[in-house]
C-alpha positions as CSV (number, residue, x, y, z in Angstrom):
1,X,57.7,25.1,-18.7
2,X,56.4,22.6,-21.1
3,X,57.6,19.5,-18.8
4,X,55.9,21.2,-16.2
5,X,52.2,21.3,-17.7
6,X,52.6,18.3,-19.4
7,X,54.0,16.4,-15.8
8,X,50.9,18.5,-13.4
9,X,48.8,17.5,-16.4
10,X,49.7,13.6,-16.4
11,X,49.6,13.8,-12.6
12,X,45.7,14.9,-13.1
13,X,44.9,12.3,-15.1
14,X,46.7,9.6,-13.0
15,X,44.6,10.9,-9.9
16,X,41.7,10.5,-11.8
17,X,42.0,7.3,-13.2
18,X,43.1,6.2,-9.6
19,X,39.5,7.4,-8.2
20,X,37.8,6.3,-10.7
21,X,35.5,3.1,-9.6
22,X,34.0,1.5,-12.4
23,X,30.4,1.9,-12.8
24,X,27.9,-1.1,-12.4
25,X,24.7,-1.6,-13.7
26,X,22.1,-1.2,-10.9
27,X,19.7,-4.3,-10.6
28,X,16.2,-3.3,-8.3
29,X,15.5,-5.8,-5.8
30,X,11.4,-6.2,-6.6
31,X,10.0,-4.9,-3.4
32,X,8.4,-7.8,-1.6
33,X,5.3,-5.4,-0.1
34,X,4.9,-4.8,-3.8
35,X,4.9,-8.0,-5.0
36,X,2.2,-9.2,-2.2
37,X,-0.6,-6.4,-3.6
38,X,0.1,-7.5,-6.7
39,X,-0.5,-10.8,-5.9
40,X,-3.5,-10.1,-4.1
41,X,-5.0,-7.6,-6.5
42,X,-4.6,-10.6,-9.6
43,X,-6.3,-12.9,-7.1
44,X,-9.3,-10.6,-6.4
45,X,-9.7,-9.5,-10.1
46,X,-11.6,-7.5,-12.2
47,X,-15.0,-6.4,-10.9
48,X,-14.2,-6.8,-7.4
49,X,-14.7,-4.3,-4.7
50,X,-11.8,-3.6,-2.6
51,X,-10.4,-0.9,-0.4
52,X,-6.8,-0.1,-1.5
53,X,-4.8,1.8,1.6
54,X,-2.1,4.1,0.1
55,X,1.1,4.8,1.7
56,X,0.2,8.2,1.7
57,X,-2.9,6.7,4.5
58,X,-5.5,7.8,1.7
59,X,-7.9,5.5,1.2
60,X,-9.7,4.1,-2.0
61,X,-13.1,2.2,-2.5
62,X,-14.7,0.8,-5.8
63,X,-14.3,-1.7,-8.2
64,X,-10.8,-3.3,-9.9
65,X,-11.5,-2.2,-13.4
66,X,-7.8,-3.0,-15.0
67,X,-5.0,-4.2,-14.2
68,X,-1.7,-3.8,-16.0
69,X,2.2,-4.7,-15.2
70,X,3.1,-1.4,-12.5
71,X,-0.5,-0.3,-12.0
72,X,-4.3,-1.0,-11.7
73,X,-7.4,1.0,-12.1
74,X,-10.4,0.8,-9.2
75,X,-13.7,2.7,-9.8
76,X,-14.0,5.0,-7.4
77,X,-16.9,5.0,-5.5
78,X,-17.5,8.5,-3.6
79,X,-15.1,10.0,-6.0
80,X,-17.2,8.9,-9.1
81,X,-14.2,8.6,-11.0
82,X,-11.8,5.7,-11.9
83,X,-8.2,6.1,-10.1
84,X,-5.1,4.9,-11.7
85,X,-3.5,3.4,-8.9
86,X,0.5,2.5,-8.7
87,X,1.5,-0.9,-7.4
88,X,4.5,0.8,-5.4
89,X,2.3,3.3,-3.5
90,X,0.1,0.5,-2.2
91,X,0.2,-0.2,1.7
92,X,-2.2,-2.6,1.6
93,X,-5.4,-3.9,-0.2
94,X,-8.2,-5.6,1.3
95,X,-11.2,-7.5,-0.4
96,X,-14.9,-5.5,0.0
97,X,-15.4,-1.5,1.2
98,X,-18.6,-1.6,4.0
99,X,-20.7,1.3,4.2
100,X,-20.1,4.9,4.8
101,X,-18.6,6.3,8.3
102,X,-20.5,10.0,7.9
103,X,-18.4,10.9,11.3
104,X,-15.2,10.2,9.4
105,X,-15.4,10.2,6.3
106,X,-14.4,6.8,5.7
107,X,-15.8,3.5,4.6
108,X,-15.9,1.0,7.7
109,X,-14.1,-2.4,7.5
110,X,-16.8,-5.1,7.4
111,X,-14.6,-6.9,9.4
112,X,-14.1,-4.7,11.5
113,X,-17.5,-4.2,11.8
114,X,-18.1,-8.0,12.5
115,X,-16.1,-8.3,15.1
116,X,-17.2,-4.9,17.1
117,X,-21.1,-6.4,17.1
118,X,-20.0,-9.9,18.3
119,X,-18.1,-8.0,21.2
120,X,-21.0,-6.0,22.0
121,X,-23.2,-9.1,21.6
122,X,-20.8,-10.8,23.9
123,X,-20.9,-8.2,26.6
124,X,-24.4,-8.0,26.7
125,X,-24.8,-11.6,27.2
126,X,-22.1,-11.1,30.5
127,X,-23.9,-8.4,31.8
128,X,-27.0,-10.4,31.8
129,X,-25.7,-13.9,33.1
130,X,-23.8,-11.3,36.0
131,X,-27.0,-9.8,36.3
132,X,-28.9,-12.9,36.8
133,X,-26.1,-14.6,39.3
134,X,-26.3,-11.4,41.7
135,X,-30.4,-11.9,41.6
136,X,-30.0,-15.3,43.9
């Protein structure tokens, strides 16, 4: 009986041992999206406006107030509060926050912006040079 337990016993342990993998230390590959808002945030600096896109879609506008190793701080404009924001949950960040979409709820890109009144600016020159070759 005692060969028994001790031999079932042994054969346990042998399985286990035979499983076993050895365990590995786990290295994290920096996330290159993350690295790029860093990156960017360091190059706009403190006391600069910017609109920082979560991966959530939320949006943030205000001012870079801090900016520490896995996070940053931005002063909130419409919140009226400063916002600890993680590196990691950035999508994007983009310099300057435009003006208040009251339809949305958003701020509007100024670039965005830009480029819609040179379009409209554009088509109202065509219609009128259209305008003016259909006259003759």
């Amino acid at each position: 009986m005692l060969k028994r337990c001790a031999s079932a016993l042994f054969s346990w342990l042998l399985i286990c041992a035979v499983g076993a993998r050895p365990v590995l230390p786990q290295t994290t590959v920096p996330d290159p999206q993350v690295e790029t808002v860093k990156r960017q945030v360091r190059q706009f600096g403190v006391a600069q406006n910017v609109t920082v896109v979560m991966r959530t879609g939320q949006e943030y506008y205000g001012a870079i107030t801090r900016i520490e190793g896995d996070h940053f701080e931005v002063a909130e404009v419409d919140l009226k509060q400063v916002v600890s924001v993680p590196f990691d949950e950035v999508k994007k960040v983009r310099p300057g926050y435009g003006r208040l979409n009251h339809l949305r709820g958003k701020r509007v890109n100024p670039q965005t912006s830009l480029l819609v009144g040179l379009g409209i600016v554009g088509g109202l020159i065509g219609i009128a040079w259209w305008s003016a070759s259909q006259t003759r």
